[in-house]
Structures are given as structure tokens and as C-alpha cells.
C-alpha positions as CSV (number, residue, x, y, z in Angstrom):
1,X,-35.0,-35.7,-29.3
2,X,-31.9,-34.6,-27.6
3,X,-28.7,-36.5,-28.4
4,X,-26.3,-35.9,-25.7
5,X,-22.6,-37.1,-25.0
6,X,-20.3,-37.5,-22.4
7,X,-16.6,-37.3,-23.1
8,X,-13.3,-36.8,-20.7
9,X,-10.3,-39.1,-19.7
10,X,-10.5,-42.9,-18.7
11,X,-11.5,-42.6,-15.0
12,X,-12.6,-39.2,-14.6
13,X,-16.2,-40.2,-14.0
14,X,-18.3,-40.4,-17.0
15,X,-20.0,-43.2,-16.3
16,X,-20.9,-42.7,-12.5
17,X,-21.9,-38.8,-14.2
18,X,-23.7,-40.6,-17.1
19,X,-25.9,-42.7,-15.3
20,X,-27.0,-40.9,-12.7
21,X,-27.5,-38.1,-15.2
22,X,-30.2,-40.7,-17.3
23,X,-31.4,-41.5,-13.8
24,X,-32.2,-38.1,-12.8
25,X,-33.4,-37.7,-16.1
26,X,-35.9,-40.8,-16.5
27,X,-37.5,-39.6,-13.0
28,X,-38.6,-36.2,-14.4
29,X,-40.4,-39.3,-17.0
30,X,-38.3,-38.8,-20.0
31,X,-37.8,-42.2,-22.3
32,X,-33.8,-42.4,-21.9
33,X,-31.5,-44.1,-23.7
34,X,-28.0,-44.8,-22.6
35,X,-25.6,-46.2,-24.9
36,X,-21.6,-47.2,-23.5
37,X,-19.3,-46.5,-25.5
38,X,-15.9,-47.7,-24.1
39,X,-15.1,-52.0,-24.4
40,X,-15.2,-52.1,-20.6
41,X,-18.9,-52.4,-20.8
42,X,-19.4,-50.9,-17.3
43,X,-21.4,-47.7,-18.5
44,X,-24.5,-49.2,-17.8
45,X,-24.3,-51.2,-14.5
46,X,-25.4,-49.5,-11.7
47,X,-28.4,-48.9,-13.8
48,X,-28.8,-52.4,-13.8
49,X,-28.3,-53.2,-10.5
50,X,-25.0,-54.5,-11.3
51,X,-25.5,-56.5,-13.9
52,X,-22.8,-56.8,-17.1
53,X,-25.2,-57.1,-19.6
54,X,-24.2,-58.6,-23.3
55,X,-22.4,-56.2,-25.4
56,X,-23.4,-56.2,-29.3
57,X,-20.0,-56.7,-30.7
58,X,-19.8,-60.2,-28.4
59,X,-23.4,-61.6,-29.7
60,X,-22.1,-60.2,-33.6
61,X,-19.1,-62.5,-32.5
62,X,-21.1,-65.5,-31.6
63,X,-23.9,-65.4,-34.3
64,X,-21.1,-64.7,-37.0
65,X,-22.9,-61.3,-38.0
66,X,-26.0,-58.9,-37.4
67,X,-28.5,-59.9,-39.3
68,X,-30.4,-62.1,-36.7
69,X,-29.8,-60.0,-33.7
70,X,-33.3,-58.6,-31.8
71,X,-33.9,-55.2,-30.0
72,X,-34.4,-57.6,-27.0
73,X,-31.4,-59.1,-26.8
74,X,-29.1,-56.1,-26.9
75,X,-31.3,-52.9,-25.7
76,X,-32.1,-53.7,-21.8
77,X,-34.6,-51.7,-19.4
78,X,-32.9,-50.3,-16.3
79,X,-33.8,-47.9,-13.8
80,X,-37.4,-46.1,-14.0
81,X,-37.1,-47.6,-17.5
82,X,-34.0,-46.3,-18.6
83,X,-32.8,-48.3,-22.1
84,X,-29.3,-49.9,-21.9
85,X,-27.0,-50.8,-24.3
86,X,-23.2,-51.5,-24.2
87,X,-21.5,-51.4,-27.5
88,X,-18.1,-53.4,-26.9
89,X,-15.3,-54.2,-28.9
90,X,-13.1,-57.1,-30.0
91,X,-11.3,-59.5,-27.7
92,X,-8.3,-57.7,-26.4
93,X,-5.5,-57.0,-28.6
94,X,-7.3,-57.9,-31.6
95,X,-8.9,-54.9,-33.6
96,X,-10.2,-51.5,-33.1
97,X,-12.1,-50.7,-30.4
98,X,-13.9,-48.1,-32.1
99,X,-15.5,-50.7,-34.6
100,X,-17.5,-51.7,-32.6
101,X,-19.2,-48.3,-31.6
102,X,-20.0,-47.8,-35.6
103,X,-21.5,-51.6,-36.0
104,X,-23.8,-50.9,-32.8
105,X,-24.7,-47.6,-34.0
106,X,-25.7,-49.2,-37.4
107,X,-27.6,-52.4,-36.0
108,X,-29.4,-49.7,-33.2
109,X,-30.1,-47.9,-36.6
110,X,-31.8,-50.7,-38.6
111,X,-33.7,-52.3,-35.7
112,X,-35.1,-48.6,-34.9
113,X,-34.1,-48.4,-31.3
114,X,-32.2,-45.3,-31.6
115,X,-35.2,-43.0,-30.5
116,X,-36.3,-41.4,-27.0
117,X,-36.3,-38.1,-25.5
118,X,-32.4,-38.1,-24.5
119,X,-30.1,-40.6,-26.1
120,X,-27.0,-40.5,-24.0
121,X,-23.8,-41.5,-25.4
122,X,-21.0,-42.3,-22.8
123,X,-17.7,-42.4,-24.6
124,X,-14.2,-43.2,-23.7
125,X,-12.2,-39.4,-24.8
126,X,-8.7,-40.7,-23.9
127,X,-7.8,-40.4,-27.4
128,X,-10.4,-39.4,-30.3
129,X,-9.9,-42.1,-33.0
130,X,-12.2,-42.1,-35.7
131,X,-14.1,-44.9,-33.8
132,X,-14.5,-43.2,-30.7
133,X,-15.4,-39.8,-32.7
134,X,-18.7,-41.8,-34.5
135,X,-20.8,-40.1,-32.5
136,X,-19.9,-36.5,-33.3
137,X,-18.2,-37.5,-36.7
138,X,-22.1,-38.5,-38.1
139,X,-24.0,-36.2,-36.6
140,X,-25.4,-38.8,-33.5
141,X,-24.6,-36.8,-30.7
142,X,-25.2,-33.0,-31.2
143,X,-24.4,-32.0,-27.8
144,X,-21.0,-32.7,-26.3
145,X,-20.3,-32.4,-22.4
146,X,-16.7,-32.6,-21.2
147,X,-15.9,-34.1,-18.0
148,X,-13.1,-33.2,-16.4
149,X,-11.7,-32.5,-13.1
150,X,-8.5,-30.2,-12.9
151,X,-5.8,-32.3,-12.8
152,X,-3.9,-32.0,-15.7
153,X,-4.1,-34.2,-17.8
154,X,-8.1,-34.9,-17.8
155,X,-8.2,-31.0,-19.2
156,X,-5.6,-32.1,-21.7
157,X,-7.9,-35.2,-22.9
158,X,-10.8,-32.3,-22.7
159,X,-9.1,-30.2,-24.8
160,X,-8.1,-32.9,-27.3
161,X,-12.1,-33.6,-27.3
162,X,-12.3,-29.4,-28.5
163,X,-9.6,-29.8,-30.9
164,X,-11.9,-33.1,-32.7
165,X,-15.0,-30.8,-31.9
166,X,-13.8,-27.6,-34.0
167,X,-12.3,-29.8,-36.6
168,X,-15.6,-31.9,-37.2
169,X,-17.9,-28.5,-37.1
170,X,-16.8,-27.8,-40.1
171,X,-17.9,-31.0,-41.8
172,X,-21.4,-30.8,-43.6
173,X,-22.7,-34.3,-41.7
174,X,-21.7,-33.6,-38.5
175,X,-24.1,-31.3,-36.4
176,X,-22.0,-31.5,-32.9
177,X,-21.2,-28.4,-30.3
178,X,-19.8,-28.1,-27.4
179,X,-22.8,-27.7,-24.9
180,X,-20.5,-27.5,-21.6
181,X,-18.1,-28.9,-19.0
182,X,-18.6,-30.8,-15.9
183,X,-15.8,-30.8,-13.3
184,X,-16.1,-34.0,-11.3
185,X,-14.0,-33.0,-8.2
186,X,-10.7,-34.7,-7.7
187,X,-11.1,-32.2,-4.2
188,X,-8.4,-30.3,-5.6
189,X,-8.0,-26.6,-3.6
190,X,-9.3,-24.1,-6.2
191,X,-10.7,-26.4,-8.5
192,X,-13.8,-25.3,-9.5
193,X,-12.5,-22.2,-10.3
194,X,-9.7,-23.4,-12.6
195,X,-12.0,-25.8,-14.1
196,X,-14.3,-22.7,-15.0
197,X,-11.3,-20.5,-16.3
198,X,-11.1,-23.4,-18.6
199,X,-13.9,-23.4,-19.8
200,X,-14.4,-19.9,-20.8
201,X,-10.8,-19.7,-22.3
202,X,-12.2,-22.5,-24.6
203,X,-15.6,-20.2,-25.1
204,X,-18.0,-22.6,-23.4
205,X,-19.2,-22.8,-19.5
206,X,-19.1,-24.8,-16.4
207,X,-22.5,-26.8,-16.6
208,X,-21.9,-27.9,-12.7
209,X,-19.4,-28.7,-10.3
210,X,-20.2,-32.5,-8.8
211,X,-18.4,-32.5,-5.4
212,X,-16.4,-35.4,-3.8
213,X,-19.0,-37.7,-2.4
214,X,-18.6,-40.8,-0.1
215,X,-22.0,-41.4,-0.9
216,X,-20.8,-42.2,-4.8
217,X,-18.4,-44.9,-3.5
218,X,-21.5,-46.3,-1.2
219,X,-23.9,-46.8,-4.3
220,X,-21.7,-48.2,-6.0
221,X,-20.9,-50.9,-3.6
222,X,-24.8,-51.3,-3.5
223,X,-24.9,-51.5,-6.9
224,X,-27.1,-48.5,-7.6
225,X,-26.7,-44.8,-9.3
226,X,-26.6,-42.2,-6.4
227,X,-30.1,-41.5,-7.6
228,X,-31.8,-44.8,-6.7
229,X,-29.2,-45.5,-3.3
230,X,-29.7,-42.0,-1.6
231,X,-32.6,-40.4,-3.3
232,X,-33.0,-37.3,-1.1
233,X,-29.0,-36.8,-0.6
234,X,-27.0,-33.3,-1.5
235,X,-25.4,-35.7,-4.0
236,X,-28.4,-36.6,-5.7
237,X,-29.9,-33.4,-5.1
238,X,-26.4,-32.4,-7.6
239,X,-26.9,-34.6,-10.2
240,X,-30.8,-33.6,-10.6
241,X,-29.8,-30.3,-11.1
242,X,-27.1,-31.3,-13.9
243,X,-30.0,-33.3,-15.5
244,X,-32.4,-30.6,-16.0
245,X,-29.8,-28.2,-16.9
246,X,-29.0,-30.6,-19.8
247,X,-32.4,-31.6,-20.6
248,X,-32.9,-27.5,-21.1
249,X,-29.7,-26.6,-22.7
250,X,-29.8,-24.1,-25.6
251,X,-26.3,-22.7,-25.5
252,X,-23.6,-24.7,-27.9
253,X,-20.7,-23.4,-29.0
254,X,-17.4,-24.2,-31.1
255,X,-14.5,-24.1,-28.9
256,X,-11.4,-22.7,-29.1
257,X,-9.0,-24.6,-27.7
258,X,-5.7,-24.1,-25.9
259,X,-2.2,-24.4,-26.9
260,X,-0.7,-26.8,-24.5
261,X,1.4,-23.9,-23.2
262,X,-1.6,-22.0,-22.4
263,X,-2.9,-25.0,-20.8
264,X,0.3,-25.6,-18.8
265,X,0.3,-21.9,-18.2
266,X,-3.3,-21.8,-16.5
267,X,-3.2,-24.8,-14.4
268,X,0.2,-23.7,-12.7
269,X,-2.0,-20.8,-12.2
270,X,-4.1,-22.3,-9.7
271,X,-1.4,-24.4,-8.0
């Protein structure tokens, strides 16, 4: 079983990446499981043909507790099969949002619906608090793929995300690498170069450069993962070719990352 996650800044794309990769991935007839990771609960969606399905931390609030919670009512079939679940978090300004990726983990846990071929974690990487670092900090997700485009500051949040990698290595319990980076294109000029600079300064590789597509925005509005809108698109044809590099990935790595005047330093580079 592989146990996969995406991590990069809010907005750079995980979750358009993330489900198209688990749709690519359940058409090549893998059992998939995607779990969201970020309170927005919108990791999941166009799986679903839109739909904003229950989160677990909102039916923990309304039963008062776990214990009478069913794989039914929080694990939901998608796409070619795909197996949803959105994690949540508390009611906004109240709590950490990271709690409620650790009580999901746990209740996925002890109602055994943490299995499949891939189990794809889609997690927030804005800032890695202990919450948001569950999945690498016990040993879930063993294979961590930055997204990123090259702006900025979404290779500063991916570097963060090497900084919590390298630290967490080290700890007996936690089994995580670095297994690449994606550069979702911001269509900046020289951007998939600079995006792959970065990644070999921080000893990994670029997985796959995902162009700027209109035909993202249109499946979306359909409500529908590239994948399912416009099977036999170049944009599709992208995303298949990211899934089965990740579905036969060997190489992981500890990075090495940047000083933020190195990082400064090689992005002026490219400008």
C-alpha cells in the first residue's frame, strides 16, 4: 500500500492536483483513498460531482463523540470508486484545526478504512503545526510530494514542508521522504526551470510540470476532475502521466533545505 501526500501553500493547487491524481489513478483500477486534510472540506468535491460531503469532526460534533460513527457515514465512493473522506475542523475561531486531522485519522483507524492501494493525503502546508504534520509526524504518509509553482512564497511554504521533513526523519515512528515536487504553473516565464533548480538544490526532483489549463477552470465549473470532464485532453493526458509516475516511485530522499537567502538568491535568478 502506498501512502502518499500532497503538501504546498493554500491555493497553489493541491486539491485540483490531488484529485485528478486519485482519478487517473482509480482508472488504471487501483482501490484509492483520498483523505482532505484542510477545514475547507473542498479536497474531495469534484470527485463527487460537487458535492460537500459531511466532514468527521462536524458528525463528532453533533453525536457528542466517535464511538457511534459508521464507515458509511464518513468514507464516500466517488469517481470510478475512489473513497472520500474530508477530515474538518472546529467551527471557526474555536480550536485547532489540526485536531481534527488526528481524531479522523484515529476513528479511520478503529473502523479499519484506512486500507487501499494509494491512500492519498491532501494537506493544507501553509504552516506545519503539529496537526497538520500527523501525517508525516506518525508515520501515515511515507511519501511526500511538494506542490509548488515558482512564485515565491509557495517555494517558501515548500521549503518549510523540507525543513518538518528533515526534522521528523530522524524520529524512530515516522517513516516519511520526500518523494518529489510538482510545479503547478502560475505561467511564469522560466518556471519550470526554476522550479527544478529547486528541487535539486533541496536533493530531490521535479516529478512533472502541470501547465496552465483553461480546461482545469471548465471542470471545475462542471463539477468534475479534468479526468472525468475531458478524458482524452493534453491536460488529462498530464495528470495520467503524474499518476503512474507516483504509483511507481522508488526514489525518496531527505532534503536539504535552503536558507531563505539562498532561496531569495535563486528565484531573483530566474526573474
Amino acid at each position: 500500500m502506498k501512502q502518499i501526500a500532497l503538501y504546498g501553500k493554500g491555493g497553489i493547487g493541491k486539491s485540483t492536483t490531488s484529485a485528478n491524481v486519485s482519478a487517473a489513478l482509480a482508472e488504471q483500477g487501483l482501490d484509492v483513498l483520498q483523505i482532505g486534510c484542510d477545514p475547507k472540506r473542498d479536497s474531495t468535491r469534484m470527485l463527487l460531482s460537487g458535492r460537500m460531503i459531511p466532514t468527521v469532526m462536524d458528525l463528532v460534533r453533533e453525536r457528542g463523540g466517535d464511538t457511534s460513527l459508521t464507515v458509511d457515514e464518513i468514507v464516500f465512493a466517488g469517481y470510478r470508486g475512489v473513497r472520500c473522506v474530508e477530515a474538518g475542523g472546529p467551527e471557526p475561531g474555536i480550536g485547532c484545526a489540526g485536531r481534527g486531522i488526528i481524531a479522523t485519522f484515529q476513528i479511520l483507524e478503529r473502523l479499519g478504512a484506512l486500507h487501499g492501494d494509494v491512500i492519498l493525503y491532501d494537506v493544507l502546508g501553509d504552516v506545519v503545526c503539529g496537526g497538520f504534520a500527523m501525517p508525516m509526524r506518525e508515520g501515515y504518509a511515507q511519501e511526500v510530494y511538494l506542490v509548488t509553482s515558482g512564485e515565491l512564497m509557495s517555494l517558501y511554504a515548500a521549503n518549510n514542508i523540507c525543513k518538518a521533513i528533515k526534522r521528523l526523519s530522524s524520529r524512530s515512528r515516522s517513516r516519511t521522504r520526500l518523494a518529489g515536487v510538482i510545479c503547478n504553473s502560475k505561467d511564469m516565464a522560466r518556471e519550470e526551470e526554476l522550479v527544478r533548480e529547486f528541487a535539486e538544490r533541496i536533493g530531490s526532483r521535479l516529478v512533472r510540470f502541470i501547465p496552465r489549463d483553461v480546461t482545469v477552470q471548465r471542470a471545475e465549473l462542471h463539477k468534475q476532475t479534468v479526468i472525468e470532464y475531458a478524458p482524452e485532453s493534453r491536460q488529462a493526458e498530464v495528470y495520467r502521466r503524474l499518476a503512474g509516475e507516483i504509483s511507481t516511485n522508488e526514489r525518496l530522499d531527505i532534503p536539504e533545505p535552503l536558507s531563505i537567502d539562498e532561496l531569495e538568491s535563486l528565484a531573483l535568478s530566474y526573474l
